[in-house]
N, C-alpha and C positions, 0 to 999 in steps of 0.2 A: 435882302430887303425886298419888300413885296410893293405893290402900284400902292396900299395901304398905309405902309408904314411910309413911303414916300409923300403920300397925302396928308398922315400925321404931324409929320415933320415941316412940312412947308405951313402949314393949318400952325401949327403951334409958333414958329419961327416971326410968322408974318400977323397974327391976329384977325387971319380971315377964315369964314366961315368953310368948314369942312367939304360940305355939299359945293359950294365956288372951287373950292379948289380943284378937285375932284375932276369938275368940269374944263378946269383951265388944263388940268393933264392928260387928262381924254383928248381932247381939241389940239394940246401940242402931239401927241403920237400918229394923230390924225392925219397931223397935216403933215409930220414926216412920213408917214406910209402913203399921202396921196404925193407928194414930191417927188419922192423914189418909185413911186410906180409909173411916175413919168418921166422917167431915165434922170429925174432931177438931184445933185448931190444936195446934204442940206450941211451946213457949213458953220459952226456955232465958235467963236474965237474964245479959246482958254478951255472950251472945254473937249469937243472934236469935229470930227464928221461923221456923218452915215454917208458912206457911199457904195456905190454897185460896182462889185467888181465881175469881172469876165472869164466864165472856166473855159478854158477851151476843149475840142469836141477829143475824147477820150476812146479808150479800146480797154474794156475789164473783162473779165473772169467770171462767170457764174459757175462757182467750184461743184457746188452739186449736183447741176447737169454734165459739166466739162464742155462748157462752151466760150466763146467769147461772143462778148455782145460790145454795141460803139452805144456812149453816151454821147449825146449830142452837146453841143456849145450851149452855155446857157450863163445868166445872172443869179448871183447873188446879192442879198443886201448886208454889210458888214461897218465895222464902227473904228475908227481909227482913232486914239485919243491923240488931243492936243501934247505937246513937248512936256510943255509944266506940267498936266495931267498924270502922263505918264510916270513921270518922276516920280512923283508924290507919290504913288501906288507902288513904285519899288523901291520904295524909303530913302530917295534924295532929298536936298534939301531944299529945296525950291517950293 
């Protein structure tokens, strides 16, 4: 499913105009991307979170030179679904 068909869907569901909606889901990814660029978890009940998690600093492989190289410590942003959520998605009954 694309940011479209998501647009379609809430536009058809809700009986508001396409271009508003559009807007209102641009404005929500927005404001999770400026949240989590500020170390902020965002936290939605029933459905999940987006939060940052922590790699910590690594030693890999570059096999074509035959070297190792150190990856430094760094963030990620990742999505943790809600209990119920998860369920639903591997066919509980919830």
């Amino acid at each position: 499913m694309t940011k479209a068909d998501v647009v379609n869907e809430i536009a058809k569901s809700t009986g508001v105009e396409k271009g508003q909606v559009q807007q209102i889901v641009e404005s929500f990814m927005e404001c999770v991307k400026d949240s989590m660029t500020a170390q902020n978890n965002v936290y939605l009940r029933g459905f999940g979170s987006f939060i940052i998690k922590e790699r910590a600093q690594k030693v890999a492989r570059n096999i074509s030179k035959n070297t190792t190289i150190t990856i430094p410590a760094h963030n990620i942003p990742a999505f943790k679904p809600a209990k119920s959520f998860a369920t639903k998605v591997k066919g509980g009954t919830k």
